[in-house]
C-alpha positions as CSV (number, residue, x, y, z in Angstrom):
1,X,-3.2,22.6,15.6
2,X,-1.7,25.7,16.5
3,X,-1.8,28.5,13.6
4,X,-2.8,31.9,13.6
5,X,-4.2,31.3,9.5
6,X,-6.2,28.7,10.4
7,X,-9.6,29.2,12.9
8,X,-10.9,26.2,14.2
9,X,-15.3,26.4,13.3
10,X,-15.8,23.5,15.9
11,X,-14.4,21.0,17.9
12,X,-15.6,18.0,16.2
13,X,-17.1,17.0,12.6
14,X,-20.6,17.1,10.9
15,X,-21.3,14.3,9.9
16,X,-22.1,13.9,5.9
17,X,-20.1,16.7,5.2
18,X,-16.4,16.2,5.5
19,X,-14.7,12.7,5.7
20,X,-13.8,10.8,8.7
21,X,-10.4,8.7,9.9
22,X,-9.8,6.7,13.3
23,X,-6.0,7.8,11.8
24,X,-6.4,11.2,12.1
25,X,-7.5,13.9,13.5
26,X,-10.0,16.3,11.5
27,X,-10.6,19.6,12.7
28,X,-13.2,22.1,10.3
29,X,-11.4,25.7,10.1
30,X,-11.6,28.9,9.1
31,X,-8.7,30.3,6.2
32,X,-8.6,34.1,7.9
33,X,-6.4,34.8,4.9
34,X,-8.7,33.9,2.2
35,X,-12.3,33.5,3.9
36,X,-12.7,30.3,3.1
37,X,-13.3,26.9,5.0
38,X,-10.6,24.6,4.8
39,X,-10.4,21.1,6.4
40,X,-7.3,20.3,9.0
41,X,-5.9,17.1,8.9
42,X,-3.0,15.5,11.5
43,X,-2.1,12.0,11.7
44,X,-1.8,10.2,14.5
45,X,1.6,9.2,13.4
46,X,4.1,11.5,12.2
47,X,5.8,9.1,9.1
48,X,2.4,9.1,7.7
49,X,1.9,12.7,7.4
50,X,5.1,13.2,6.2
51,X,4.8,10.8,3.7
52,X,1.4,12.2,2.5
53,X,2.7,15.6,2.0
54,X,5.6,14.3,0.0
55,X,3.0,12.1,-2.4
56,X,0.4,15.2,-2.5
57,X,3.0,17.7,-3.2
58,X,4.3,15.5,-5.8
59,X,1.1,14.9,-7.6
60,X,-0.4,18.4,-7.4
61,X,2.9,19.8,-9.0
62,X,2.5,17.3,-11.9
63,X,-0.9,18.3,-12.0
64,X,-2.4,14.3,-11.8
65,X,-6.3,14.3,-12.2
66,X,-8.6,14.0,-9.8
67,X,-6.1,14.3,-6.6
68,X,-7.0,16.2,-3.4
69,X,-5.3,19.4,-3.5
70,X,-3.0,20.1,-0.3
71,X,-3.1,23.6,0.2
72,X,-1.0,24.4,2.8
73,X,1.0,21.7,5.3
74,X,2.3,23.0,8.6
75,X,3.6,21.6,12.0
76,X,2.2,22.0,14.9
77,X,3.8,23.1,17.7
78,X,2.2,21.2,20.4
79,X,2.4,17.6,18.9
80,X,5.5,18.2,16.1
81,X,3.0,16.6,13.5
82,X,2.5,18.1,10.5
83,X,-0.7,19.5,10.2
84,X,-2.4,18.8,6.2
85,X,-4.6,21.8,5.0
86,X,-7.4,20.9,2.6
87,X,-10.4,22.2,0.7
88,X,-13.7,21.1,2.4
89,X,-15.6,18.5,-0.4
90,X,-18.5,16.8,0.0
91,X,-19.4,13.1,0.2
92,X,-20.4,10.8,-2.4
93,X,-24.4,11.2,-3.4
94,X,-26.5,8.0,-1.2
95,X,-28.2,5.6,-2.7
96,X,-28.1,3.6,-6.1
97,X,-25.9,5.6,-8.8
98,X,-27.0,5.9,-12.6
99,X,-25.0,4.1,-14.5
100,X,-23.6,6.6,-16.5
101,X,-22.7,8.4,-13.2
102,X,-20.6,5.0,-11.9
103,X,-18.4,5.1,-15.8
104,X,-17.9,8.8,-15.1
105,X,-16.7,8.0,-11.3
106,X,-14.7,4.9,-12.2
107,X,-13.0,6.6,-15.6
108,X,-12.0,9.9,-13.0
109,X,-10.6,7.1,-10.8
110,X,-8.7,5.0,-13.5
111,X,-7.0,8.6,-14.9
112,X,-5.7,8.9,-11.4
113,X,-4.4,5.4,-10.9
114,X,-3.1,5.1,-14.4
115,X,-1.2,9.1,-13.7
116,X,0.0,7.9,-10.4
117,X,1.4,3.6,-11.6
118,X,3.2,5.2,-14.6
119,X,5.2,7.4,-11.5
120,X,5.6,4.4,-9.6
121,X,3.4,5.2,-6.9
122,X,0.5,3.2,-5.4
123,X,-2.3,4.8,-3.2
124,X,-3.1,1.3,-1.7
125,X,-6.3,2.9,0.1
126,X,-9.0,3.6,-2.3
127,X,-12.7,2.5,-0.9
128,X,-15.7,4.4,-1.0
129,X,-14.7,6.4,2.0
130,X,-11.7,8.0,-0.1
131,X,-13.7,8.9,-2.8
132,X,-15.5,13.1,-2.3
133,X,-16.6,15.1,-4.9
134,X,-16.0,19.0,-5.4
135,X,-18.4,21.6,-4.2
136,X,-18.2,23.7,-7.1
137,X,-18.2,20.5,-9.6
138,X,-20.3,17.9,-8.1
139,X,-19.7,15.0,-11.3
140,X,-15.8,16.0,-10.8
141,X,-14.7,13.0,-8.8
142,X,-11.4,13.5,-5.8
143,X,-9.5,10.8,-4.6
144,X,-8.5,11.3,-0.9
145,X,-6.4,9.5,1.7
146,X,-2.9,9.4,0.6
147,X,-1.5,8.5,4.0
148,X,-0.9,4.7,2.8
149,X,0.1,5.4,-0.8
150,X,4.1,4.3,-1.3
151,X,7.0,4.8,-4.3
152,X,7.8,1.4,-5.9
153,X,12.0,2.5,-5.4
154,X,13.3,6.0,-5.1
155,X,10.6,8.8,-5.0
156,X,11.2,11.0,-8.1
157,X,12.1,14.5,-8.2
158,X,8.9,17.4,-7.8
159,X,7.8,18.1,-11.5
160,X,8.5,21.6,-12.1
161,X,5.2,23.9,-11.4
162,X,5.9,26.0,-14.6
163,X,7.1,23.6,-17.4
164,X,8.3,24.9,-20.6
165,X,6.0,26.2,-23.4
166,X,6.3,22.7,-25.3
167,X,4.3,20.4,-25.3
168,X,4.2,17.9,-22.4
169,X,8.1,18.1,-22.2
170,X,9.8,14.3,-20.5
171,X,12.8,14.7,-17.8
172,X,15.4,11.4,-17.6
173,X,13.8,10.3,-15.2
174,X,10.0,10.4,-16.3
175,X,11.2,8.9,-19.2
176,X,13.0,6.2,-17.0
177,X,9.7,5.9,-15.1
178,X,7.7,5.1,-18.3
179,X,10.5,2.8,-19.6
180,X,10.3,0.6,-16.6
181,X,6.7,0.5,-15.0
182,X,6.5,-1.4,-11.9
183,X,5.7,-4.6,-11.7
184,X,1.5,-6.2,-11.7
185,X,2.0,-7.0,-7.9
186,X,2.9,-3.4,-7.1
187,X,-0.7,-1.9,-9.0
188,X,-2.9,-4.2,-8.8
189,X,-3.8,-4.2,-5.6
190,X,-5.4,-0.5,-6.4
191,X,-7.2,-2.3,-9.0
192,X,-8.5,-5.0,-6.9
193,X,-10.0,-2.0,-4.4
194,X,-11.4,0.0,-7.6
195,X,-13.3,-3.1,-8.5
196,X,-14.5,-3.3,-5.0
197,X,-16.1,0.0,-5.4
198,X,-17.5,-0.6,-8.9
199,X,-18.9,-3.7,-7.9
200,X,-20.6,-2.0,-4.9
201,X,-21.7,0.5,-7.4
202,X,-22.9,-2.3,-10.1
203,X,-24.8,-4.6,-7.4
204,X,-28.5,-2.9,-8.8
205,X,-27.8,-3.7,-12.2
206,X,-26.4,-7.2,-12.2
207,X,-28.9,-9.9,-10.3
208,X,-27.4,-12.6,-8.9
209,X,-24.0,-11.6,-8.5
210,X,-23.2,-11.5,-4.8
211,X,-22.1,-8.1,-5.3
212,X,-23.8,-7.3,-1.9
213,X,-21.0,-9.0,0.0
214,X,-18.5,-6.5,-1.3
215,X,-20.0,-3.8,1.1
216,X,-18.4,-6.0,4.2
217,X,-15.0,-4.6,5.7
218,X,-14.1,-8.4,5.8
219,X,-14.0,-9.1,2.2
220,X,-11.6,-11.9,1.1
221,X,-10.2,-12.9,-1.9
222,X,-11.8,-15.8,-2.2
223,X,-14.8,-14.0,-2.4
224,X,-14.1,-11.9,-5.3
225,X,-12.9,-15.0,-6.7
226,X,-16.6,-16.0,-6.6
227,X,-17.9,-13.0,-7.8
228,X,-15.4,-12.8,-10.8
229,X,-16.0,-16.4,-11.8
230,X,-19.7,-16.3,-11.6
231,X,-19.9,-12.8,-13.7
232,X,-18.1,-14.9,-16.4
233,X,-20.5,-18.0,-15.6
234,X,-23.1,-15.5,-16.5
235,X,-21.7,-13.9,-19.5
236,X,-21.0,-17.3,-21.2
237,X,-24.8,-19.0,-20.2
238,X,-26.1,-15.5,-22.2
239,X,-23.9,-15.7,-25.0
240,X,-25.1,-19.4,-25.2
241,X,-28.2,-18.0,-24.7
242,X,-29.4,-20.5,-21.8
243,X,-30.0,-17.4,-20.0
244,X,-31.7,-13.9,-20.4
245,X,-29.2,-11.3,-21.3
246,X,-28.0,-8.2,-19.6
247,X,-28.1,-5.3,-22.1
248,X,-24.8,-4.4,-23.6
249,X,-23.5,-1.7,-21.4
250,X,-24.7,-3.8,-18.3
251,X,-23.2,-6.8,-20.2
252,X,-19.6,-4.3,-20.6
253,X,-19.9,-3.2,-16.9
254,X,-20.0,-7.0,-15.9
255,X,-17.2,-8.2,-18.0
256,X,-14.6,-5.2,-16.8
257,X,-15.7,-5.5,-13.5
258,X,-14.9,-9.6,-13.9
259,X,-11.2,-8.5,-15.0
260,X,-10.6,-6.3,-12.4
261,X,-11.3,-8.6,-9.3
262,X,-9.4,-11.6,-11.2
263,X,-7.7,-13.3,-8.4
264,X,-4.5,-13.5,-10.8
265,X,-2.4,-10.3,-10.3
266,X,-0.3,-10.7,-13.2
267,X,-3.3,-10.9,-15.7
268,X,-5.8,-8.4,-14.1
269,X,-6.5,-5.7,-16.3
270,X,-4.3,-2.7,-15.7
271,X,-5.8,1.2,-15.4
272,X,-4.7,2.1,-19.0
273,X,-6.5,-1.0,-19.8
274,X,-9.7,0.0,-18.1
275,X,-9.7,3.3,-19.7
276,X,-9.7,1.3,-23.4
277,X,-12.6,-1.0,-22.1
278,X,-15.8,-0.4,-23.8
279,X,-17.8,0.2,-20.6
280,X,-16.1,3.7,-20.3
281,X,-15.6,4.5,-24.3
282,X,-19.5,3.7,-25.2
283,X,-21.5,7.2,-26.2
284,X,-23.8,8.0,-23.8
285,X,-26.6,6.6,-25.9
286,X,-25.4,3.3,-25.0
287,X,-26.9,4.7,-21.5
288,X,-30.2,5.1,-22.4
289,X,-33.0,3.5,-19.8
290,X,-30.1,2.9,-17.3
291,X,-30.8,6.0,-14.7
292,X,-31.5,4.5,-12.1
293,X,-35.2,5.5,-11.8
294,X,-36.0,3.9,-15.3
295,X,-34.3,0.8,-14.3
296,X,-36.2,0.4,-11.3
297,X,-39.1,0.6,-13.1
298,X,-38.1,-1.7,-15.5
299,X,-37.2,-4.5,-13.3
300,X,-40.4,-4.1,-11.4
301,X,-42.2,-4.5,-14.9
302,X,-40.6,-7.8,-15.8
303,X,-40.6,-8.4,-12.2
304,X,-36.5,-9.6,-13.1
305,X,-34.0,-8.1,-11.3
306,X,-32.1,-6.4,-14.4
307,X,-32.8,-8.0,-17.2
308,X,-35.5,-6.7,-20.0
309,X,-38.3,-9.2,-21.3
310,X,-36.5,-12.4,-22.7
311,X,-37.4,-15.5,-24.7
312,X,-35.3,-18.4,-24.5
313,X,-33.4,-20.2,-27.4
314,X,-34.9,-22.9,-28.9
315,X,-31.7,-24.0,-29.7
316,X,-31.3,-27.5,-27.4
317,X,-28.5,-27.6,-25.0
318,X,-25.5,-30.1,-25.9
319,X,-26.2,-33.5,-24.0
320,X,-22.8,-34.6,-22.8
321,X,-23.0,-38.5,-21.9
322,X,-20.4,-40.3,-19.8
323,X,-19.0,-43.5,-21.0
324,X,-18.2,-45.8,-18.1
């Protein structure tokens, strides 16, 4: 990664502290120009870091939130593969999330997806592993690993870097963009992987919702097919009350996360959609006893995973009877 700018700090990475790819190679370096450590990235293959600069420098002119900033791209003379130059973030925190902290992750993610669909472009990578935060603003969330995302047709032009002093002005053809979005097949699959991670995120708060299997590298569709329908199984038992409620943000959190892993592309909830649901536009005192410390303590009290004291309905159940 030859470049007089660039130092290399080591010959490998420490691990927790920068992210990892069996795609490429990641060297830790030293910006001699600005003093600063910068991460080096080169792809094994040379279409993919081609196209990643082309999708990064596209999105960092238009300013899209939450995107990894490429600061510098370069070939390198020894392989002829670009070389990537990025800012060194840090990882996700371990352990269980408070739920306040997983709506602030998943609405950072759902501005970038719902930036990037309504440009035609799909990042078709998102798991937890493309997910860092920034150093100097650990609750600002950065999505990473653009290698795989793709244009749904022509790429459009580089937004300008300096736009006019009006507001928010539209060229042709980002008004021909938001005329003709692409198509549920083309997004949703980002979508599907978001809910992935939020249900990973969730499995604490909602009991009995096999949201441990969505930590496996081998998830299938028909298992988020389970997990959808029994989130709605659970919803409808507590609205019928045969069951002990979720409180209403955990109850909100279920329902969006039910939508989002529906195995119908064409009726999954889209990113704009997300952004409207009530789990991310509830005040934060909707939040309240649902860090995760409290919770714990909590479910330990009732000795119920999740679910405060409860006392059934003494409502009976509707008997249905067969006729033969």
């Amino acid at each position: 990664m030859s470049n007089p700018r660039y130092t290399p700090t080591s010959d490998g990475l420490s691990p927790g502290t920068t992210p990892h790819s069996t795609r490429s190679q990641l060297t830790p370096a030293l910006d001699t120009t600005t003093n600063t450590p910068v991460l080096l990235k080169q792809p094994l293959e040379q279409q993919t870091g081609e196209q990643e600069a082309v999708i990064l420098k596209n999105l960092n002119a238009r300013r899209i939130p939450n995107v990894v900033n490429l600061l510098d791209c370069y070939v390198d003379e020894g392989t002829k593969r670009p070389v990537l130059v990025f800012p060194v973030l840090k990882p996700l925190p371990p352990g269980n999330l408070n739920l306040i902290t997983i709506a602030q992750f998943l609405r950072a993610m759902m501005e970038t997806l719902a930036a990037i669909h309504e440009l035609r472009i799909a990042h078709l990578n998102l798991s937890t592993a493309s997910l860092m935060l920034d150093p100097e603003h650990i609750d600002s969330l950065t999505v990473i690993s653009w290698g795989r995302a793709t244009f749904h047709g022509p790429s459009p032009p580089p937004h300008p870097h300096t736009p006019p002093p009006t507001a928010h002005p539209q060229t042709a053809t980002e008004a021909h963009l938001l005329a003709h979005p692409p198509p549920p097949s083309f997004t949703s699959p980002d979508i599907y992987a978001a809910g992935c991670i939020l249900g990973q995120w969730l499995d604490p708060y909602l009991p009995n919702c096999s949201l441990t299997y969505l930590r496996s590298r081998l998830v299938r569709k028909s298992t988020t097919t389970y997990i959808s329908r029994k989130l709605i199984d659970h919803l409808s038992a507590q609205r019928m009350q045969a069951e002990p409620p979720w409180i209403p943000i955990v109850a909100d959190a279920a329902d969006l996360l039910s939508r989002m892993l529906d195995p119908d592309e064409e009726i999954r909830i889209g990113a704009g959609e997300v952004l409207k649901h009530a789990f991310l536009t509830k005040g934060e005192e909707h939040f309240a006893g649902t860090d995760w410390r409290s919770w714990k303590s909590e479910m330990d009290r009732v000795a119920v995973r999740g679910r405060p004291a409860w006392k059934p309905s003494m409502a009976a159940e509707p008997i249905i009877r067969m006729r033969g």
